[in-house]
C-alpha positions in Angstrom: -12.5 55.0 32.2 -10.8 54.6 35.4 -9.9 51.2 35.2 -7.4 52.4 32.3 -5.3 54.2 34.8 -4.3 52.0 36.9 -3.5 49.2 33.9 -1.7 51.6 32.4 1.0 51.3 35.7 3.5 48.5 34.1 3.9 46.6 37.4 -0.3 45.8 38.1 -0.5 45.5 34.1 1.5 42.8 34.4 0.1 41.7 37.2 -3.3 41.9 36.2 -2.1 39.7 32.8 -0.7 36.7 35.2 -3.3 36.1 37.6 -5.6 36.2 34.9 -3.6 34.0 33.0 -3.2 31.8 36.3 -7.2 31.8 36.8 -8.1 30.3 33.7 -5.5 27.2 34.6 -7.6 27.1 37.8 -10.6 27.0 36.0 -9.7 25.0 33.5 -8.4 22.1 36.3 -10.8 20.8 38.3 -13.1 19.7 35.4 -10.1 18.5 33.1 -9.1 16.2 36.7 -12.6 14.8 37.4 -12.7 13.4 33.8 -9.2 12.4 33.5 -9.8 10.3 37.1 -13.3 8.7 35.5 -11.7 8.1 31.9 -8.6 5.9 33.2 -11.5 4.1 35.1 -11.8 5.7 38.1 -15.0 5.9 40.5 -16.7 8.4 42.3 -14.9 7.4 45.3 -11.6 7.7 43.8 -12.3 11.1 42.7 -13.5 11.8 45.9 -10.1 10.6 47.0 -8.0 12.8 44.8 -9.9 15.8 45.7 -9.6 15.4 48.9 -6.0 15.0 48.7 -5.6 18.4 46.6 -7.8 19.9 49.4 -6.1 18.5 52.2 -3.0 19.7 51.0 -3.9 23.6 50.6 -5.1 23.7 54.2 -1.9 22.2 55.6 0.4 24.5 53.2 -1.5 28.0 53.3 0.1 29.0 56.2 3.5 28.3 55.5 2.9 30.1 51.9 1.9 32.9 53.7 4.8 32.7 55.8 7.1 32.4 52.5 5.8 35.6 50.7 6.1 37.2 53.9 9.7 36.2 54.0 10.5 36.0 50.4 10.1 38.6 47.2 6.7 38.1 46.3 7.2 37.6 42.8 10.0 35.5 42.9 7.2 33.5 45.0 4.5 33.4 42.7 7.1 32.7 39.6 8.6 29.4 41.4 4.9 28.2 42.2 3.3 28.8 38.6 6.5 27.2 37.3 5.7 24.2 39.6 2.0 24.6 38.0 3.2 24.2 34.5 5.4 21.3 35.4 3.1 19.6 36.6 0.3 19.7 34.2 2.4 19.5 31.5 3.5 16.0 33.0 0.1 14.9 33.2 -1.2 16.4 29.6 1.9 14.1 28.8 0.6 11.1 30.6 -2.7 11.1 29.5 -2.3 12.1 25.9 0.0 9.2 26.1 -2.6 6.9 27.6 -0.2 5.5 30.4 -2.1 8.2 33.3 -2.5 5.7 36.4 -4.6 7.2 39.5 -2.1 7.7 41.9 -0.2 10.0 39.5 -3.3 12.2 39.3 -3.7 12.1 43.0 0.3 12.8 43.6 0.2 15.6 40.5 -3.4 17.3 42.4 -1.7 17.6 45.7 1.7 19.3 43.4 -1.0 21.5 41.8 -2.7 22.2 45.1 0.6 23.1 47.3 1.7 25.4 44.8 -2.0 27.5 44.7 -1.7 27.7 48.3 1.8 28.9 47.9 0.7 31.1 45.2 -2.4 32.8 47.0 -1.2 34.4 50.2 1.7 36.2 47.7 -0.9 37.3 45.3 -3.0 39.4 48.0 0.6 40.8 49.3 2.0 41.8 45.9 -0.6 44.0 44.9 0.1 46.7 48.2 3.4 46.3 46.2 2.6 47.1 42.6 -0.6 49.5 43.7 -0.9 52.8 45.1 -2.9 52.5 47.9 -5.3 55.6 46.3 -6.2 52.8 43.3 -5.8 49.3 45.1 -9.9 48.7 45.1 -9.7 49.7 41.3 -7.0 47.1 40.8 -9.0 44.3 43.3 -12.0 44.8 41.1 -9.8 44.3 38.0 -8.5 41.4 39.6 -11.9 40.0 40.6 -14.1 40.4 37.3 -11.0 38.3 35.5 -11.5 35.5 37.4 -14.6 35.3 37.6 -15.2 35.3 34.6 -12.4 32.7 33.9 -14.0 30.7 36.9 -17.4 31.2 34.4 -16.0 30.4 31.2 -13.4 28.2 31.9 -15.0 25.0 33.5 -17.3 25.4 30.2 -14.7 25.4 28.0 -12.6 22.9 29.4 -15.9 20.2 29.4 -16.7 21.4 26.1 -12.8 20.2 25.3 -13.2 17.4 27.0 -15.8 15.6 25.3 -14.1 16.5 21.8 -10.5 15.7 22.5 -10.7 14.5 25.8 -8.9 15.8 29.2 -5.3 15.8 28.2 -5.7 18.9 26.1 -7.1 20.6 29.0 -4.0 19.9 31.1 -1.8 21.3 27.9 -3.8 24.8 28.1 -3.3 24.3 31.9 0.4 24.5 31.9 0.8 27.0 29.0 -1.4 29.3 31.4 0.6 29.0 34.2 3.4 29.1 32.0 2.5 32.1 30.8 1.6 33.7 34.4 5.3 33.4 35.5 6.2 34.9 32.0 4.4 37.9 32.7 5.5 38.2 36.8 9.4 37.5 35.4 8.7 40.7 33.4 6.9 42.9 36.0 9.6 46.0 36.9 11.4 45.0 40.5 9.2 46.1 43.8 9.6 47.9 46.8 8.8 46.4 50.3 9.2 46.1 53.9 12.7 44.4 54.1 12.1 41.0 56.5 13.9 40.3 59.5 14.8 36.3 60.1 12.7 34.8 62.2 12.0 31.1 62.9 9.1 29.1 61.1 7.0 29.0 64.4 7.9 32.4 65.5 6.6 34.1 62.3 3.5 31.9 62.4 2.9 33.3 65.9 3.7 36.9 64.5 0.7 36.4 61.6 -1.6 35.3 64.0 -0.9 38.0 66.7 -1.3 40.8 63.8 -5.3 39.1 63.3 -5.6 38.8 67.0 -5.0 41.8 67.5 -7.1 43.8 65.3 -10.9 43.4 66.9 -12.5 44.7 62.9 -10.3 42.2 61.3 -11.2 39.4 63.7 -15.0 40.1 63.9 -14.9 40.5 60.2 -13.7 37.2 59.4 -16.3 35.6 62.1 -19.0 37.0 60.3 -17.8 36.6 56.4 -17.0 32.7 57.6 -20.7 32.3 58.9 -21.5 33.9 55.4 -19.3 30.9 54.1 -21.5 28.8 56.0 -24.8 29.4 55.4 -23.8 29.7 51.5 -23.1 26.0 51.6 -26.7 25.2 52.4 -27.4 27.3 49.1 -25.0 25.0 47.0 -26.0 21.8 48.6 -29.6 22.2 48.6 -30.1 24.2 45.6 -29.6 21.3 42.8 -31.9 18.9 44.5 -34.7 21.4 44.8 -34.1 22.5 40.9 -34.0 18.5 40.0 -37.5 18.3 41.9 -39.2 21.5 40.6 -36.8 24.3 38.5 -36.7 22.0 35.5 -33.8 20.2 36.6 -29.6 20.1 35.7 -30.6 23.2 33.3 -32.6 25.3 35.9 -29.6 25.0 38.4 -27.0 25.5 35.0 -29.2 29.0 35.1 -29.1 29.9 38.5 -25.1 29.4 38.7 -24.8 31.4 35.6 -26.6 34.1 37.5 -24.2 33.7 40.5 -21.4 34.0 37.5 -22.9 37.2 36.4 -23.7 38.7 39.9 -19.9 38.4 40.6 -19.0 39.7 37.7 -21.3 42.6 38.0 -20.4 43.0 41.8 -16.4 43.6 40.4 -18.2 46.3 37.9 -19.7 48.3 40.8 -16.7 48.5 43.0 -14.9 49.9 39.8 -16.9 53.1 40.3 -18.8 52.9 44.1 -16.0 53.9 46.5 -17.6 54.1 49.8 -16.6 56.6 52.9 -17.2 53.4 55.1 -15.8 50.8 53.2 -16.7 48.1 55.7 -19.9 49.1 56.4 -20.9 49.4 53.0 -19.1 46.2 52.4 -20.9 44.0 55.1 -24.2 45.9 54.1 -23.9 44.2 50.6 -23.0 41.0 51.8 -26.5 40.9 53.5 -27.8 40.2 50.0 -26.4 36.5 50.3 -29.3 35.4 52.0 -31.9 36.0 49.0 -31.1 33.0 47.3 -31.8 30.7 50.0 -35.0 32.8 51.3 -35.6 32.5 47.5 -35.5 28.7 47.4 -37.6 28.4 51.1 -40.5 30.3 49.8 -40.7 28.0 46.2 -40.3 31.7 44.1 -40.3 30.5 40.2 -37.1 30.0 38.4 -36.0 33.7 37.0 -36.8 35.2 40.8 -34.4 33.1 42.2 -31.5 34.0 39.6 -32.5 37.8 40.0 -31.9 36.7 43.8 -28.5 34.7 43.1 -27.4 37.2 40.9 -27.8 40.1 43.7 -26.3 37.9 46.1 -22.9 37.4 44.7 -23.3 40.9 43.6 -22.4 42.0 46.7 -20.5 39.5 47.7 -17.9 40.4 45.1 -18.4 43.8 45.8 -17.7 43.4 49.9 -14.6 41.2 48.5 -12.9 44.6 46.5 -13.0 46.3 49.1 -12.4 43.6 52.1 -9.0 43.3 50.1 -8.4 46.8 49.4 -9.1 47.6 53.3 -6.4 45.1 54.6 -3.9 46.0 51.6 -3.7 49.5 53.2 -4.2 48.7 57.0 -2.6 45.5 57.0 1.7 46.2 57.4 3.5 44.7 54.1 5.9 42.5 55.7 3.1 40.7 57.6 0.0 41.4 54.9 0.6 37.7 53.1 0.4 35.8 56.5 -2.4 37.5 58.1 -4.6 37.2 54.3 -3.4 33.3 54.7 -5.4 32.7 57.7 -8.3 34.1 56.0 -7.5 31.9 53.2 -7.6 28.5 55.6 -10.7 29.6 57.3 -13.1 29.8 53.8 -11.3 26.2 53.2 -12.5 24.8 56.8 -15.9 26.4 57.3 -16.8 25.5 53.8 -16.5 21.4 53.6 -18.1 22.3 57.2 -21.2 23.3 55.9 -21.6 20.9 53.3 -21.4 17.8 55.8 -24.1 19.6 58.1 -26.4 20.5 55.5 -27.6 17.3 54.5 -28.1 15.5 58.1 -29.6 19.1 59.0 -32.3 18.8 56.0 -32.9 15.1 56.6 -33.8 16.2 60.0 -35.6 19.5 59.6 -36.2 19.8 56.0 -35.1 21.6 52.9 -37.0 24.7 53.6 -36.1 25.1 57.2 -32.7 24.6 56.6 -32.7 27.7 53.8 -33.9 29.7 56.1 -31.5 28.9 59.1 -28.8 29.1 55.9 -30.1 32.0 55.1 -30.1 34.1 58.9 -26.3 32.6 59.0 -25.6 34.7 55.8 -27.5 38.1 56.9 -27.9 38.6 61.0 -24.0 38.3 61.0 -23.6 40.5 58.1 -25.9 43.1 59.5 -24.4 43.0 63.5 -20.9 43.9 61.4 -22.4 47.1 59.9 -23.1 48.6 63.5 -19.5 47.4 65.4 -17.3 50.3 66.2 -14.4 48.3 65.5 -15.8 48.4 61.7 -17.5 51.8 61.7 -14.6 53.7 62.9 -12.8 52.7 59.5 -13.1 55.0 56.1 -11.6 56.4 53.4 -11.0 59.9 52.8 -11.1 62.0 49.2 -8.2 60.6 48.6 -8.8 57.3 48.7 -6.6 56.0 51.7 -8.1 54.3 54.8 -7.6 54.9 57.9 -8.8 52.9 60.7 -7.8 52.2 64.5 -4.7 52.6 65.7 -2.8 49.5 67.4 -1.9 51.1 70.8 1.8 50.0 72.0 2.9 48.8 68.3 6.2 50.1 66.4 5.4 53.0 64.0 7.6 51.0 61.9 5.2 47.8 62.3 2.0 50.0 62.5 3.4 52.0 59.0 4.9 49.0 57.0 7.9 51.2 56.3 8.8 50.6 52.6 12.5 49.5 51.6 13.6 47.8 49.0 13.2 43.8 48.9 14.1 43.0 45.1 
């Protein structure tokens, strides 16, 4: 199988073992935090309150992690901010199994736990054009992807099932062993190469990152149309459990249709194993057209198991046009910018998001449940279709030997064009 080749490489293998182990923290938090806020006697509002906080805090700090693992040895990066992880939900497991947990400790330790993922994220896309070939880096995305998703399936189920036996503290001790073990496993991976970075101040290296997505018109239109995607799959996530409560047999008929998003992205990390495309992007956006079913799904009242078959294609290529949207910018992205330019992609999916949940509802009330799928729905696939046919995205593909080539940047240093490799650790 291919997949074996490029875990047998020490420095993805061990790569591949962290952020898996790092994902099932991930997993594990959000449903281990929502009980520990209600159990000390929070309210929905003071949840409300300490997720916001968390979230708040990863738009305001993506950047500058990107701008850190841009700057900094990757690893090094990801070690100090899994460290900060552990630490943090190890202090909380401690409070709470203690029962002295107060709320604005959970809200202090969620924005910790927050600032370090968005520290942590921009350095995880960057590291693999480090520890990958670029021949195999859509073999090692897909790797990446099918482990967590499937710890973002099984872990939130886990973690309640914990819950309600021993109660949340437990779940913040498997927390920080995870992350624990995550910078175990990086401390271990075999020294990389990289582009060696020249100092720059804070603002001047924010202005580089953005000038590198600026100036790239497929990268740009790309993340227009993938944000729109974002948007219109809100509608989707909003919408979808009040229509199952009214007529898909309730909390258990959307439990089934978010299984079946589970499995389509787990299935969608499968395919891009094996289906290398000569037009990555292309094929990529083409897939990503399958988003709207579920909405289109919901609008024209299709019985229960159509509408999985139709969430389960959607996020089937979603995860599919996400292997390759990373493997494309790992190889035509330069190294020493590669973790600034993914951050920006990283803060718009956290904007446009929370964006289209506060429409949707208003947007309903107004023109109603069906008529807002299908708007949802024409956000997800027009855009997704118009990036098939742009030049810009055509004009990019992969040869037989798996490297992708795309348009040139006219004026630009080889050196900055190239991502010249020295050594960085």
């Amino acid at each position: 199988m291919k997949s074996s080749g490029v875990l047998a490489e020490k420095p993805f293998r061990m790569l591949w073992l962290a952020r898996s182990s790092s994902a099932i923290g991930t997993a594990f938090a959000t449903v281990a935090l929502a009980f520990a806020v209600l159990g000390i006697g929070g309210t929905a509002v003071s949840l409300g309150l300490v997720l916001t906080a968390g979230s708040l805090t990863q738009l305001v700090v993506l950047l500058l992690g990107g701008v850190l693992a841009d700057r900094l040895p990757r690893r090094q990066v990801m070690v100090c901010a899994d460290l900060v992880r552990a630490v943090v939900q190890g202090a909380m497991a401690a409070l709470l199994l203690t029962g002295d947990a107060r709320l604005w400790e959970l809200m202090v330790a969620n924005v910790l736990l927050s600032g370090a993922t968005a520290i942590f994220r921009p350095a995880s896309t960057g590291i693999v054009a480090q520890a990958v070939r670029a021949a195999r880096r859509q073999e090692a995305n897909a790797l990446l992807t099918i482990s967590e998703r499937t710890a973002a399936f099984a872990g939130p189920a886990l973690s309640g099932l914990l819950v309600a036996v021993a109660g949340p503290g437990w779940s913040f001790v498997i927390d920080a062993v995870s992350f624990a073990v995550s910078a175990l496993f990086l401390g271990i991976m075999p020294a990389l190469t990289g582009t060696a970075p020249i100092p720059r101040g804070l603002l001047a290296e924010f202005t580089e990152g953005w000038r590198e997505v600026v100036s790239r018109k497929w990268y740009l239109s790309n993340l227009a149309g993938h944000a729109l995607w974002n948007f219109g799959i809100a509608g989707v996530m909003v919408l979808g459990p009040v229509i199952a409560q009214q007529r898909l047999h309730g909390a258990a008929g959307w439990g089934l249709i978010s299984a079946s998003f589970s499995g389509g992205a787990v299935l969608g990390g499968l395919v891009s194993l094996r289906v290398k495309p000569r037009r990555p992007l292309f094929a990529g956006n083409l897939s990503l057209v399958l988003g709207g079913l579920p909405a289109v799904a919901l609008a024209c009242h299709l019985p229960l198991y159509d509408i999985m078959l139709c969430a389960a294609a959607a996020f089937t290529g979603m995860n599919f046009l996400n292997s390759i949207w990373q493997t494309v910018i790992q190889q035509l992205i330069p190294e020493q910018v590669l973790s600034r330019v993914s951050s920006y992609d990283f803060l718009i999916s956290y904007v446009i998001m929370p964006a289209g949940y506060a429409f949707v509802g208003p947007v309903a009330s107004a023109a109603g449940m069906d008529g807002t799928l299908v708007t949802a729905a024409v956000f997800m696939m027009v855009p997704s279709l118009v990036l098939t046919l742009l030049p810009a995205a055509r004009g990019i593909q992969r040869d037989s030997e798996g490297i992708i080539s795309g348009p040139s940047l006219a004026g630009r240093p080889d050196e900055l064009q190239q991502g010249a490799s020295v050594m960085r650790e």
